[in-house]
Residue frames as a rotation matrix with the C-alpha (Angstrom) as fourth column:
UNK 1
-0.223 -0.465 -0.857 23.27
0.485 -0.815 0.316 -39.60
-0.845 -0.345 0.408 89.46
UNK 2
0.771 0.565 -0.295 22.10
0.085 -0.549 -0.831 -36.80
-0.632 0.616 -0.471 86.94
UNK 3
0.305 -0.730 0.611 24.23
0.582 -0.365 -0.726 -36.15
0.754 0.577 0.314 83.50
UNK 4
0.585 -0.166 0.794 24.69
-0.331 -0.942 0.047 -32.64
0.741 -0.291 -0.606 85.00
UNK 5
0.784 -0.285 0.552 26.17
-0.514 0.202 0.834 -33.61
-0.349 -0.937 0.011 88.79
UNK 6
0.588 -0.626 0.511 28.09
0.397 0.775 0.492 -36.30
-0.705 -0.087 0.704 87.02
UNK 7
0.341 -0.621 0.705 30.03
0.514 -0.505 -0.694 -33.62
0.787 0.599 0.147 84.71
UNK 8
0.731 -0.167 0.661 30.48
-0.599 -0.622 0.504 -31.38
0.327 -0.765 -0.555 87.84
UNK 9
0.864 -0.364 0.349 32.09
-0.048 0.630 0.775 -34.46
-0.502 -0.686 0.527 89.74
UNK 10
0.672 -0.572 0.471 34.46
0.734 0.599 -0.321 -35.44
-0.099 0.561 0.822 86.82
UNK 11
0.097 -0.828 0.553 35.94
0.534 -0.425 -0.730 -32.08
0.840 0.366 0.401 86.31
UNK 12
0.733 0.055 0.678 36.08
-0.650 -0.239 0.721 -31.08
0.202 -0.970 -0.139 89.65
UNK 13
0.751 -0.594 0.289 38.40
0.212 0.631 0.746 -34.47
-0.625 -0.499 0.600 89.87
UNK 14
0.742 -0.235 0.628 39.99
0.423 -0.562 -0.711 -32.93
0.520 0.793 -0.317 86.85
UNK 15
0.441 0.834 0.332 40.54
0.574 -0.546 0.610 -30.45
0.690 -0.078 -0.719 88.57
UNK 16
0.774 -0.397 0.493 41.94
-0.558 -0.061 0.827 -31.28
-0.299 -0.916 -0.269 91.55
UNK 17
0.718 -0.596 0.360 44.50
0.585 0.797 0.152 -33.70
-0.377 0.101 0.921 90.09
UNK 18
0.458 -0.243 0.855 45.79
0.585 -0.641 -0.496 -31.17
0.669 0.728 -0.151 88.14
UNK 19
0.657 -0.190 0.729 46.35
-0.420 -0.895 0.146 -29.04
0.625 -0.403 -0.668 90.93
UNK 20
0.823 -0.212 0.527 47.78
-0.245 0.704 0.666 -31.82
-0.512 -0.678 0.528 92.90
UNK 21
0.439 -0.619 0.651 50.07
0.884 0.427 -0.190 -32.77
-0.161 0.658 0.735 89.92
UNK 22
0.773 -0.056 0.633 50.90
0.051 -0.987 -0.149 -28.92
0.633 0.148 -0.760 89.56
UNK 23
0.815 -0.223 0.534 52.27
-0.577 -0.228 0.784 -28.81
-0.053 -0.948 -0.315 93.41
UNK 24
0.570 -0.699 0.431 54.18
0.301 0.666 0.683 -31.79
-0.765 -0.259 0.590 93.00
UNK 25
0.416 -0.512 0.752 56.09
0.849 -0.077 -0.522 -30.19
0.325 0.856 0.402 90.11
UNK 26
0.399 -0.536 0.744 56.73
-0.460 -0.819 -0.344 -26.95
0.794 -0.205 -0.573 91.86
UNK 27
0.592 -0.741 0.317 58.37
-0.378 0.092 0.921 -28.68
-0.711 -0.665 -0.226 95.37
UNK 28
0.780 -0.080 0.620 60.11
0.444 0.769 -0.460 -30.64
-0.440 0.634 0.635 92.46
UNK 29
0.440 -0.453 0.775 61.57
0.831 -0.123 -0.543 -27.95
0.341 0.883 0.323 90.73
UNK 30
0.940 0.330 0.089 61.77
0.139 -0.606 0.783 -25.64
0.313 -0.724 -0.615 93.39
UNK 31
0.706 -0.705 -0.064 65.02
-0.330 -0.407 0.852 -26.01
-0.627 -0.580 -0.520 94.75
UNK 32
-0.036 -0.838 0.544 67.03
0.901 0.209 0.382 -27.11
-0.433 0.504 0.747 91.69
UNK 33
0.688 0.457 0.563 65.40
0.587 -0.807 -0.062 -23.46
0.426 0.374 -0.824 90.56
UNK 34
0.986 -0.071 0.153 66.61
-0.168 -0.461 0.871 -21.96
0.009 -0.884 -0.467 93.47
UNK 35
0.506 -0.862 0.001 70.16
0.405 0.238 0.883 -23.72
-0.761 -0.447 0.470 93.30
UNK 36
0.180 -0.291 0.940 70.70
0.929 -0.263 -0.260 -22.84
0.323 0.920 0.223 89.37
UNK 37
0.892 0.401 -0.211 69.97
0.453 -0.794 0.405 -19.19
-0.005 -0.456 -0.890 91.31
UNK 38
0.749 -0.661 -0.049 72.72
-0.084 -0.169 0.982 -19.27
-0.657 -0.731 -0.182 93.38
UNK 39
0.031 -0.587 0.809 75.21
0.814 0.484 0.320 -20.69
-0.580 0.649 0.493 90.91
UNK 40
0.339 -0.165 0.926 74.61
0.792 -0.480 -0.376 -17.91
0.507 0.861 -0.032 88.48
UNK 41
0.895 0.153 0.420 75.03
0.058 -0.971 0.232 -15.52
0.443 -0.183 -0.878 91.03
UNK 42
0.272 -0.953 0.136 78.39
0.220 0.199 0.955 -16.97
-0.937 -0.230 0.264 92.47
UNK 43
0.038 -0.649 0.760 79.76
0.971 0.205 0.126 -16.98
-0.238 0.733 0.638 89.12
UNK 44
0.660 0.295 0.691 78.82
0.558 -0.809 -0.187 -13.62
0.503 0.509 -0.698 88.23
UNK 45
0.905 -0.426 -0.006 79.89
-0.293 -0.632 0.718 -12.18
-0.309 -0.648 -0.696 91.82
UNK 46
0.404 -0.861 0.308 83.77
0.706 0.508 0.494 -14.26
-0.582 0.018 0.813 90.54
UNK 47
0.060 0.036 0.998 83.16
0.987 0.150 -0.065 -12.50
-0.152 0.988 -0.026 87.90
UNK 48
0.451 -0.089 0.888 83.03
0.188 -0.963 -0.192 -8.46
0.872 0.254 -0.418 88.62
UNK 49
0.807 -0.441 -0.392 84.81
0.565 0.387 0.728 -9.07
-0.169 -0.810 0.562 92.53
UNK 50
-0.004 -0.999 0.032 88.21
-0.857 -0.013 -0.516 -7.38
0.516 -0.030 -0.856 93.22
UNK 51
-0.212 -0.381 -0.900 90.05
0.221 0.878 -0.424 -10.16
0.952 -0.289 -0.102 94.77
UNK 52
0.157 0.787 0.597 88.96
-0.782 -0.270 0.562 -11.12
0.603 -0.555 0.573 98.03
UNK 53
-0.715 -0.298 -0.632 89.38
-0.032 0.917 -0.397 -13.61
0.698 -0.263 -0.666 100.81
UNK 54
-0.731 0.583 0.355 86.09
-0.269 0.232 -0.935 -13.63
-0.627 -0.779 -0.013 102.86
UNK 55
-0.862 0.277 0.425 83.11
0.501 0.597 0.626 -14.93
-0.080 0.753 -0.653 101.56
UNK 56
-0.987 0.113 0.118 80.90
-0.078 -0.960 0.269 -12.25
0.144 0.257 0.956 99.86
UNK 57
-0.395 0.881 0.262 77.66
-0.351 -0.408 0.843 -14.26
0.849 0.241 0.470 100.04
UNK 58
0.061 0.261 -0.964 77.74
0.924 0.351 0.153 -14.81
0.378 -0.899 -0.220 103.85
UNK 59
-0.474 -0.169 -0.864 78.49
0.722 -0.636 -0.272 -11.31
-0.503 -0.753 0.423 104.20
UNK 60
-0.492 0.736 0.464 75.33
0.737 0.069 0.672 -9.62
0.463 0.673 -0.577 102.61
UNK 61
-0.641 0.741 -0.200 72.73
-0.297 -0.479 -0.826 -6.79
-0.708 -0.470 0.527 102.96
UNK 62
-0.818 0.187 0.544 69.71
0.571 0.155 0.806 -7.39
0.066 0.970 -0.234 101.76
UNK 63
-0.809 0.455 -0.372 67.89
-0.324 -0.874 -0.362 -3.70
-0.490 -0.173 0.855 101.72
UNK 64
0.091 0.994 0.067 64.01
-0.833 0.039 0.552 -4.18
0.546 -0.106 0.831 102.59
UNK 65
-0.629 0.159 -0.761 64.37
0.275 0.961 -0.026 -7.66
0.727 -0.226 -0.648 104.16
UNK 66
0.440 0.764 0.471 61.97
-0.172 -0.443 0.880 -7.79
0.881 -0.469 -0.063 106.76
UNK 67
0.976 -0.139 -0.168 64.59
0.214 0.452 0.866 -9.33
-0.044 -0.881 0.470 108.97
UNK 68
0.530 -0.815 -0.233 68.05
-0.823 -0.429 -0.372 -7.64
0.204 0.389 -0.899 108.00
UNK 69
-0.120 -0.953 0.279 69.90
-0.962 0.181 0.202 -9.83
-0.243 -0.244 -0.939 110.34
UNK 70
-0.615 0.275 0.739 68.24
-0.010 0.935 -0.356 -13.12
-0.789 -0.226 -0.572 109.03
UNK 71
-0.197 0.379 -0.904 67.11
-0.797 -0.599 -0.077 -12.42
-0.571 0.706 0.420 105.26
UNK 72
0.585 0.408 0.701 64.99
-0.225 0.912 -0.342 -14.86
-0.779 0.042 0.625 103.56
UNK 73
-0.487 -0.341 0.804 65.99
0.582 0.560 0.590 -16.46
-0.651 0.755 -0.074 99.70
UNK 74
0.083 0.965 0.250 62.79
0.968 -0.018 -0.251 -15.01
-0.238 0.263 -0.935 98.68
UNK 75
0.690 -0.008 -0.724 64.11
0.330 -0.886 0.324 -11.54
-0.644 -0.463 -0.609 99.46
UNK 76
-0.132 -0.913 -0.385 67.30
-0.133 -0.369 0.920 -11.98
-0.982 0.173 -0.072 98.57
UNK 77
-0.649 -0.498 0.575 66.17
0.555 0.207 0.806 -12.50
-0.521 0.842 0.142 95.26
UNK 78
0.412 0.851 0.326 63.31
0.879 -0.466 0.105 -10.09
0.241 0.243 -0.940 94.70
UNK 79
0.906 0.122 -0.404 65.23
0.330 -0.803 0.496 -6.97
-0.264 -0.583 -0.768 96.94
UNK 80
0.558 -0.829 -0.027 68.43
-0.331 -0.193 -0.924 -5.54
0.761 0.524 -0.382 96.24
UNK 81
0.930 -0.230 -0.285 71.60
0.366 0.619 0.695 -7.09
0.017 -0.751 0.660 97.63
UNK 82
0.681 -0.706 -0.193 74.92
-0.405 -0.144 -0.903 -5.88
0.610 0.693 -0.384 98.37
UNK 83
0.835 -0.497 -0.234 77.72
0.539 0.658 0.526 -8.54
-0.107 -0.565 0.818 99.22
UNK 84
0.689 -0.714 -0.121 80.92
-0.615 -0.665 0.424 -6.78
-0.383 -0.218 -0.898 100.70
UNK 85
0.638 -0.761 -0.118 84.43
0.418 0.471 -0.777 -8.23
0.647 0.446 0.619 99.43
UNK 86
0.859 -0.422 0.289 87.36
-0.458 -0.385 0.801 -8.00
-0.227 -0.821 -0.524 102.21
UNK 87
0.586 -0.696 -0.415 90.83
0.161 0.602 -0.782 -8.97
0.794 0.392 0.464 101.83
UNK 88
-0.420 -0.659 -0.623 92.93
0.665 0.243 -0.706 -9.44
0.617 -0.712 0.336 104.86
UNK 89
-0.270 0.485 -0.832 89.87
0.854 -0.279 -0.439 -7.54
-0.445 -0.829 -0.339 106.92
UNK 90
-0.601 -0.200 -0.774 89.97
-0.045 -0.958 0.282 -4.75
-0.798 0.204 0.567 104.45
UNK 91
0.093 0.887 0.452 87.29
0.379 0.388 -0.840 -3.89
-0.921 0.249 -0.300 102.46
UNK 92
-0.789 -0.607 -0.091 88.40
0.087 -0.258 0.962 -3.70
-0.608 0.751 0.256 98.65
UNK 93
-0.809 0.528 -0.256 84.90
-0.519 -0.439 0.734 -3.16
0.275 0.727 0.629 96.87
UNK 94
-0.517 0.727 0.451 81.57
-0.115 0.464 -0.878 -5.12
-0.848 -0.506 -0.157 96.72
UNK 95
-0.962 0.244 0.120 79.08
0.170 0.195 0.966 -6.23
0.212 0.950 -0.229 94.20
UNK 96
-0.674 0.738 -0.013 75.29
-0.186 -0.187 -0.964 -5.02
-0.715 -0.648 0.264 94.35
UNK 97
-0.774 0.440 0.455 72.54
0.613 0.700 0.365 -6.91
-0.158 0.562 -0.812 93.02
UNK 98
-0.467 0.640 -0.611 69.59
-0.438 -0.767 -0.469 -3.94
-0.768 0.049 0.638 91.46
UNK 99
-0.389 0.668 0.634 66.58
0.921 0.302 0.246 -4.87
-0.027 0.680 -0.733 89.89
UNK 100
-0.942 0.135 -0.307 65.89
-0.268 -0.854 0.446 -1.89
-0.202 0.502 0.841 87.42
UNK 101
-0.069 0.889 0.453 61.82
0.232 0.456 -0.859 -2.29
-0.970 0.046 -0.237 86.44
UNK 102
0.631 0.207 -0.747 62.18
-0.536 -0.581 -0.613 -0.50
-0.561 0.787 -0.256 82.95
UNK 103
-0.715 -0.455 0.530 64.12
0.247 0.545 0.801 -3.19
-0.654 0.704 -0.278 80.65
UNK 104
-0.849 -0.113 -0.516 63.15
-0.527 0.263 0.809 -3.37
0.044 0.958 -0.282 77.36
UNK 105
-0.627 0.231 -0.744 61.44
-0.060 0.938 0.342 -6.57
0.777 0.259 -0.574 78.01
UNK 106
0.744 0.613 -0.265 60.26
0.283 0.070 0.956 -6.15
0.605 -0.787 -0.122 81.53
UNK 107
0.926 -0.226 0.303 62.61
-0.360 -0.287 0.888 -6.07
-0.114 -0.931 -0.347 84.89
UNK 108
0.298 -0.932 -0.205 66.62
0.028 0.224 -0.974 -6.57
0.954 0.285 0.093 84.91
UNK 109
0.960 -0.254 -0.117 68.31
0.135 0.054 0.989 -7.76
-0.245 -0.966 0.086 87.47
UNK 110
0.685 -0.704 0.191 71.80
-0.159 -0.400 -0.903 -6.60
0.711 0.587 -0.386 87.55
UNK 111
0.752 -0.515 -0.413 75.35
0.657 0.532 0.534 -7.00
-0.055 -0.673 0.738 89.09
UNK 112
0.846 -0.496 0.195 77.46
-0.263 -0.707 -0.657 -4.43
0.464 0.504 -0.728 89.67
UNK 113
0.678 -0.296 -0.673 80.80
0.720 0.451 0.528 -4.28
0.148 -0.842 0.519 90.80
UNK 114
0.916 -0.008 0.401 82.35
-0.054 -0.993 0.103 -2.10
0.397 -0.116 -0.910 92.83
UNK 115
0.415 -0.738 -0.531 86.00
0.743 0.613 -0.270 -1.07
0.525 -0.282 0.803 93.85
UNK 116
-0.602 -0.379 0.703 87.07
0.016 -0.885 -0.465 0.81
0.798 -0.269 0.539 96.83
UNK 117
-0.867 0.247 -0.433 85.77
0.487 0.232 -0.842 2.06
-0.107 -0.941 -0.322 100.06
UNK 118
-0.066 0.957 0.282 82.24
0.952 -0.024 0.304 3.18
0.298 0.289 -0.910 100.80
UNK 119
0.394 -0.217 -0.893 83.46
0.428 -0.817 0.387 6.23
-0.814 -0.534 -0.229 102.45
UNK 120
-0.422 -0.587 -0.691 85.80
-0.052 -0.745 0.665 7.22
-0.905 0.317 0.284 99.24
UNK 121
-0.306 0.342 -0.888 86.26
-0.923 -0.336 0.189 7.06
-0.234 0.877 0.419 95.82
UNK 122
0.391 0.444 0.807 83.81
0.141 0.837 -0.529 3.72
-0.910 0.320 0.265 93.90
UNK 123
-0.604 -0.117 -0.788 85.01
-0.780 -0.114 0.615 2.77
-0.162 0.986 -0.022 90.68
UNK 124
0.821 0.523 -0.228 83.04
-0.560 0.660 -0.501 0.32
-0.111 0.540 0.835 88.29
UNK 125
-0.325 -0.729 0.602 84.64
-0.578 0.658 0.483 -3.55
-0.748 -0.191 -0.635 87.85
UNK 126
-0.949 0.212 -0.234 81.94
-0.091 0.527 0.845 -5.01
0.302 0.823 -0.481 85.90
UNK 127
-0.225 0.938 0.263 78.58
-0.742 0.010 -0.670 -5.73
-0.632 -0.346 0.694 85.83
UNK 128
-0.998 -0.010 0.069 76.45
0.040 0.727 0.686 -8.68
-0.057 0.687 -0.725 84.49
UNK 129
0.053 0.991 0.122 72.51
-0.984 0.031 0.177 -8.95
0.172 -0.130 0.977 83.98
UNK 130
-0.698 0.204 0.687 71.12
-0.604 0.348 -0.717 -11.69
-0.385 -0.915 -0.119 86.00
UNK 131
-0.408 0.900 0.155 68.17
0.690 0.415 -0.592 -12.04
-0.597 -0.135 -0.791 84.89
UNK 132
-0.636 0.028 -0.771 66.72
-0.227 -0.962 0.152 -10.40
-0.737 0.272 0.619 81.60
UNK 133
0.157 0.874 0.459 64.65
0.687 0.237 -0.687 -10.11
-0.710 0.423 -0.563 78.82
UNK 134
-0.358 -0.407 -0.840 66.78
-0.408 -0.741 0.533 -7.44
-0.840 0.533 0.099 76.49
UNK 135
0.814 -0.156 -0.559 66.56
-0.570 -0.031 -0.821 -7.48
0.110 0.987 -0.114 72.36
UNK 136
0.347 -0.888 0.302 69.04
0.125 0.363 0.923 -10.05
-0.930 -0.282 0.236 71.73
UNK 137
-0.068 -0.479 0.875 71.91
0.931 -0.346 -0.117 -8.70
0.359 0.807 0.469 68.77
UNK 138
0.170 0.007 0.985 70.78
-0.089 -0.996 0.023 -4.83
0.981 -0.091 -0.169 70.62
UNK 139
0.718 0.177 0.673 70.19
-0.470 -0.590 0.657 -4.92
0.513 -0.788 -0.340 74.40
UNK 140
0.776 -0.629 0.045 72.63
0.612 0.768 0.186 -8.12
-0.152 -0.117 0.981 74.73
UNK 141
0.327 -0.827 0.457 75.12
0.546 -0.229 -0.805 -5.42
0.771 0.513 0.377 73.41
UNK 142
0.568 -0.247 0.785 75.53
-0.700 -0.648 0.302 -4.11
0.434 -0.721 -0.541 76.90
UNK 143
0.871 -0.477 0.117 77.45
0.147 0.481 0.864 -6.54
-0.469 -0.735 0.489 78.06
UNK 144
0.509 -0.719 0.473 80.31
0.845 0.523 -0.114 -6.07
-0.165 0.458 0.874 75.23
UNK 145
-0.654 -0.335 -0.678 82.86
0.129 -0.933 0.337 -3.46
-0.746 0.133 0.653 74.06
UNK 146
-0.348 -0.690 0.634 82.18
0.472 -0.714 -0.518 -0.48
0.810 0.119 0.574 72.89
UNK 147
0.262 0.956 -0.130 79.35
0.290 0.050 0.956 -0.37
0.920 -0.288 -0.265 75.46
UNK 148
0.940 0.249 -0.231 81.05
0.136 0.348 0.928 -1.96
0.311 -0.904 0.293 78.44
UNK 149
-0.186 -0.983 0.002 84.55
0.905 -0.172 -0.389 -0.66
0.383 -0.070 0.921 78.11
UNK 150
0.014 0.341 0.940 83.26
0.234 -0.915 0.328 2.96
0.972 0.216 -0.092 79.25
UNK 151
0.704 0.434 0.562 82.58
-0.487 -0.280 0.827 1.91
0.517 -0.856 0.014 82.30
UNK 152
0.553 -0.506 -0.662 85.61
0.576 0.806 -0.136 -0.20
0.602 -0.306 0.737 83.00
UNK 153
-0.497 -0.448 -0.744 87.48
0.804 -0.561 -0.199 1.71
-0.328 -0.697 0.638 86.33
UNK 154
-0.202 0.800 0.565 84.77
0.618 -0.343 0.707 4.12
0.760 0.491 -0.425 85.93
UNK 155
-0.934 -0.262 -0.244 84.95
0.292 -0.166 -0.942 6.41
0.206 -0.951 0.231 88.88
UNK 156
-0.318 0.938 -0.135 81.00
0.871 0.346 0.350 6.52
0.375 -0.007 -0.927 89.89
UNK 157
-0.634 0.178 0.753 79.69
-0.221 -0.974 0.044 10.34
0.741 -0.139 0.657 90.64
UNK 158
-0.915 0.287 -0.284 77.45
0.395 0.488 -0.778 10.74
-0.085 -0.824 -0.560 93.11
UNK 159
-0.208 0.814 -0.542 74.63
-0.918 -0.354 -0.178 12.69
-0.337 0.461 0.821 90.64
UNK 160
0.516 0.558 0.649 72.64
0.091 0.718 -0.690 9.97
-0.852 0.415 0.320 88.83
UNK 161
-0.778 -0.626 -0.054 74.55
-0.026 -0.054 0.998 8.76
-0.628 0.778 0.025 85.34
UNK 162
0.287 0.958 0.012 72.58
0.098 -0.017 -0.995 9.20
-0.953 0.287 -0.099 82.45
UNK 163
-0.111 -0.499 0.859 72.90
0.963 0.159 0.217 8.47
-0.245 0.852 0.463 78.34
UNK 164
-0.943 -0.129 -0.307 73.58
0.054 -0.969 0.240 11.65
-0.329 0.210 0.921 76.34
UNK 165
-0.531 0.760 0.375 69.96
0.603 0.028 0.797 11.10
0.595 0.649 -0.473 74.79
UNK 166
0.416 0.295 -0.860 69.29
0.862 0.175 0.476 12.39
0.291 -0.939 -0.181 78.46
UNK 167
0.799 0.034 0.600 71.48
-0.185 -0.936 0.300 15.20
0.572 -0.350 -0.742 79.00
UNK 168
0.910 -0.388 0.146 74.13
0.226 0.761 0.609 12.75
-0.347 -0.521 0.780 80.23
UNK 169
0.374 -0.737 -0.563 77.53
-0.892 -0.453 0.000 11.30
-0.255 0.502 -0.826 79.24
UNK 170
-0.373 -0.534 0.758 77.23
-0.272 0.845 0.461 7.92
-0.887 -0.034 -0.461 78.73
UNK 171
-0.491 0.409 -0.769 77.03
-0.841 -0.454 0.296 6.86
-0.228 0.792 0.567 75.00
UNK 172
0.157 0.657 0.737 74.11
-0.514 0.692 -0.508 4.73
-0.843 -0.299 0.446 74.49
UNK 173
-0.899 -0.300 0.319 73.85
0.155 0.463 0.873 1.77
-0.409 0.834 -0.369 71.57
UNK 174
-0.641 0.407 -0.651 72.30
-0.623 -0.771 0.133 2.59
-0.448 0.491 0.748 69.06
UNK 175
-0.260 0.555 -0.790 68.83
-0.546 0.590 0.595 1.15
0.796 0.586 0.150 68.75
UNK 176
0.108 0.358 -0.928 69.07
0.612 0.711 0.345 -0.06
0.784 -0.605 -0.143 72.42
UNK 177
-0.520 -0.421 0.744 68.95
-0.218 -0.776 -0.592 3.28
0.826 -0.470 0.311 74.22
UNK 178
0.438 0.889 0.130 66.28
-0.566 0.161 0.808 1.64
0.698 -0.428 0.574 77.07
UNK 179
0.847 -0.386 -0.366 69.19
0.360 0.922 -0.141 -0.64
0.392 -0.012 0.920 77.58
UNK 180
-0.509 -0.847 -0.152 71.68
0.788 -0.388 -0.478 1.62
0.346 -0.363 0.865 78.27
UNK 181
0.177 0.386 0.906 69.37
-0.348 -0.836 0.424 3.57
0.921 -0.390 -0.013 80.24
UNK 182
0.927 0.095 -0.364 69.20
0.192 0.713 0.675 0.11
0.323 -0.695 0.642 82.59
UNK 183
0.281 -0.832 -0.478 73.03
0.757 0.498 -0.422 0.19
0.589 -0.244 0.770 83.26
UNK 184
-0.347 -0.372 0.861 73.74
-0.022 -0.915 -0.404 3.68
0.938 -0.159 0.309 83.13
UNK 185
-0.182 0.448 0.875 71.08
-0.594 -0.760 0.265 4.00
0.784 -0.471 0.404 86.15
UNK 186
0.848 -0.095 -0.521 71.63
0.431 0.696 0.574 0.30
0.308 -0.711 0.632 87.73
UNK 187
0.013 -0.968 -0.252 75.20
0.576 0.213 -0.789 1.64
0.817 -0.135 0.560 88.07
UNK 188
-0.500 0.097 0.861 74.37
-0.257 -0.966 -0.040 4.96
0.827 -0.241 0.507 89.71
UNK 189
0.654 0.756 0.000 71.62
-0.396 0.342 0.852 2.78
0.644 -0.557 0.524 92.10
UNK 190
0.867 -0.064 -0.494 74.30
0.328 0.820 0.470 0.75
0.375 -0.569 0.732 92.99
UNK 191
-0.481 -0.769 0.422 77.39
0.267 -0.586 -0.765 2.90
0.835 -0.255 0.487 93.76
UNK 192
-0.092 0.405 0.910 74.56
-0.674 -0.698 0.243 4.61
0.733 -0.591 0.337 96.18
UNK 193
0.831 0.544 -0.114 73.75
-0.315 0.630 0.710 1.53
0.458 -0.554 0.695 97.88
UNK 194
0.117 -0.952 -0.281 77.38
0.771 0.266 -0.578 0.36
0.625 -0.149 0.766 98.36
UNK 195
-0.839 -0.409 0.358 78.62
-0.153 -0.455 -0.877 3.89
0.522 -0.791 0.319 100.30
UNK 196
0.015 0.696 0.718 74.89
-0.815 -0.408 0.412 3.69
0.579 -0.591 0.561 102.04
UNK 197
0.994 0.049 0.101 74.96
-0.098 0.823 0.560 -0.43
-0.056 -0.566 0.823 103.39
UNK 198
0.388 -0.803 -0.452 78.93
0.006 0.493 -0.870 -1.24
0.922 0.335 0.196 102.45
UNK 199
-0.426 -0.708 0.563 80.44
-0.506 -0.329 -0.797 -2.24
0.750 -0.625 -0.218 105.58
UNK 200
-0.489 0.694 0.528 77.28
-0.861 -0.287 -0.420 -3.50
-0.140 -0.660 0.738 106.98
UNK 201
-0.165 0.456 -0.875 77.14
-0.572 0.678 0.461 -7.34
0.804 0.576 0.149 106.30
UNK 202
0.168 0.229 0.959 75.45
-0.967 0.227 0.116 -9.57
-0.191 -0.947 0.259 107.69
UNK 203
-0.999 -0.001 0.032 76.11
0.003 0.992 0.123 -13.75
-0.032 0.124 -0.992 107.73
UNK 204
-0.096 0.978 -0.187 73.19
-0.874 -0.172 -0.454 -14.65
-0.476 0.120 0.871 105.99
UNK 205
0.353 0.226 0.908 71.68
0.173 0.938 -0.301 -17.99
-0.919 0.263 0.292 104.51
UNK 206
0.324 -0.143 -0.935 74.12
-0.880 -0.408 -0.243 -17.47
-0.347 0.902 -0.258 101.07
UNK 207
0.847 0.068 -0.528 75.84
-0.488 0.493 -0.720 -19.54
0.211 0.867 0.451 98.66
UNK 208
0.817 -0.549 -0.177 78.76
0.490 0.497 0.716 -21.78
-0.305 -0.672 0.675 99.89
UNK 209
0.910 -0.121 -0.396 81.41
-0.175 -0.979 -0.101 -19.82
-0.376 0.161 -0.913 99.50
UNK 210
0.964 -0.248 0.097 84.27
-0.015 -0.413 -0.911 -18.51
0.266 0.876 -0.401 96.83
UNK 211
0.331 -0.892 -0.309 87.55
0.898 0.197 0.393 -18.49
-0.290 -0.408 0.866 96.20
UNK 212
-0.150 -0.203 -0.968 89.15
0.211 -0.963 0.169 -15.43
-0.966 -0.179 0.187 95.24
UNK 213
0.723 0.419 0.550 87.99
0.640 -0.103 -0.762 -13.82
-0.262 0.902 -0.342 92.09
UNK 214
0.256 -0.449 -0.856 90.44
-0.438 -0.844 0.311 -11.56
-0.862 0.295 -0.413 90.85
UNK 215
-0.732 -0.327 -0.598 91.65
-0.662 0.131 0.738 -14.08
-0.163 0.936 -0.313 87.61
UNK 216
-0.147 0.948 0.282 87.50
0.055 0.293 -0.955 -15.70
-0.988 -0.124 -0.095 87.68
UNK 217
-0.869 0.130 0.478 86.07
0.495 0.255 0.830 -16.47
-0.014 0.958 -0.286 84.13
UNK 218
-0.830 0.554 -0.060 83.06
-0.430 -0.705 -0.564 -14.70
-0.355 -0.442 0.824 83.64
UNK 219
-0.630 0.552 0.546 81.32
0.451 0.833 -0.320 -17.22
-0.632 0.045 -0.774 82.00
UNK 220
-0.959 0.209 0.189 78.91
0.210 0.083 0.974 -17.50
0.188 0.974 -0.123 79.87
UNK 221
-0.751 0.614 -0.244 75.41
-0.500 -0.769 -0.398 -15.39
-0.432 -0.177 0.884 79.83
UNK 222
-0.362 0.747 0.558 72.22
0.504 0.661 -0.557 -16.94
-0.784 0.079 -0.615 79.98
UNK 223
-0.711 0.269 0.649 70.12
0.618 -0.200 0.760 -17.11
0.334 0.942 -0.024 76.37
UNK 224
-0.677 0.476 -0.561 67.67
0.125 -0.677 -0.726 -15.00
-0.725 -0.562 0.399 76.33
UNK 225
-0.305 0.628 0.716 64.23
0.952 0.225 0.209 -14.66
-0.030 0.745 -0.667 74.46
UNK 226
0.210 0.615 -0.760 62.28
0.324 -0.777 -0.540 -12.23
-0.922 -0.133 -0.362 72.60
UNK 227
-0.305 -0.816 0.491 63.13
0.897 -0.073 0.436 -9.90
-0.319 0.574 0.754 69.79
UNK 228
0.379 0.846 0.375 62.47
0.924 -0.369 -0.101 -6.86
0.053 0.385 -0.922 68.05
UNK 229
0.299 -0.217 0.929 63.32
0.235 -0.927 -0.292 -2.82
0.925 0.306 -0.227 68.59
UNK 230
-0.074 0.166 -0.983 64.18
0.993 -0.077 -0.088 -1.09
-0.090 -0.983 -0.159 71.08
């Protein structure tokens, strides 16, 4: 066999092993990925919830699915979601999962929660980031007071919220105004989405399900890399 042909062959098996060894690491990791998912997002949803006795992630939109009544994982974690919260049949608020594209860092996924009916008045419960990529010591500072007290029982307009840097009235932190653009305008995304799907869950392939959240921990926020300005 020529030099040549016999370098081709070798990394070509290279090659393929690799790719073979690749696969078998993603089915591997794949669904402990996929469970860690879920987990953060139960805790979170405990975590901004009025109290509740149905179970929020069996009762789910997830706006774009290609199947509403039968929404993949895949979706539900790429598309916004909002899970309804019911207490004796009554529907006492809801949490709505919005991925914002304009973080800092790249894309935020967020949690709001919401309290109240989709028909009346929404206030704000809390919110967590999901999934981020903020300025930790700046964009991390949205989750704490003086930030995140503003918005506690927040009664949600129906114009778009915006920081005063904007023309707004939420005040932004200083040094992480990109950041508190994300909330200001995840909140506003989600309030809409709540009065537009609330009411409208479907039983969907969710997380086993919750107990009431009204005295939930809120746990503890994934690390996060990076650094710099904002």
């Amino acid at each position: 066999m020529p030099k040549e042909l016999r370098y081709v062959v070798v990394l070509t098996l290279i090659a393929g092993g690799s790719a073979g060894l690749l696969a078998l690491v993603h089915d591997a990791t794949r669904e402990p990925i996929a469970a860690s998912r879920k987990a953060r997002t139960l805790q979170a949803l405990q975590a901004v919830l009025p109290e509740f006795d149905n179970v929020p992630t069996d009762e789910r939109v997830v706006v774009g699915a290609a199947d509403p009544s039968a929404p993949t994982d895949s979706e539900a974690n790429r598309l916004p979601v909002v899970f309804m919260a019911r207490k004796g049949g009554q529907v006492t608020g809801g949490a709505v999962q919005v991925i914002h594209p304009r973080g800092y860092g790249g894309p935020v996924k967020v949690l709001v929660g919401l309290e109240g009916d989709p028909a009346g008045t929404v206030r704000v419960r809390g919110y967590r980031f999901l999934e981020h990529k903020e300025t930790p010591g700046l964009g991390t500072k949205a989750l704490e007071p003086p930030f995140a007290r503003q918005f506690e029982g927040f009664e949600v307009p129906r114009e778009p919220l915006k920081v005063k840097k904007d023309g707004g009235t939420v005040d932004a932190i200083t040094g992480a105004t990109i950041t508190s653009r994300v909330v200001a305008e995840s909140i506003s995304e989600a309030a809409r989405l709540f009065r537009e799907h609330g009411g409208r869950g479907t039983p969907g392939a969710g997380t086993p399900g919750t107990a009431p959240a009204g005295q939930a921990d809120p746990g503890q926020q994934d690390p996060v890399p990076g650094g710099g300005h904002e």
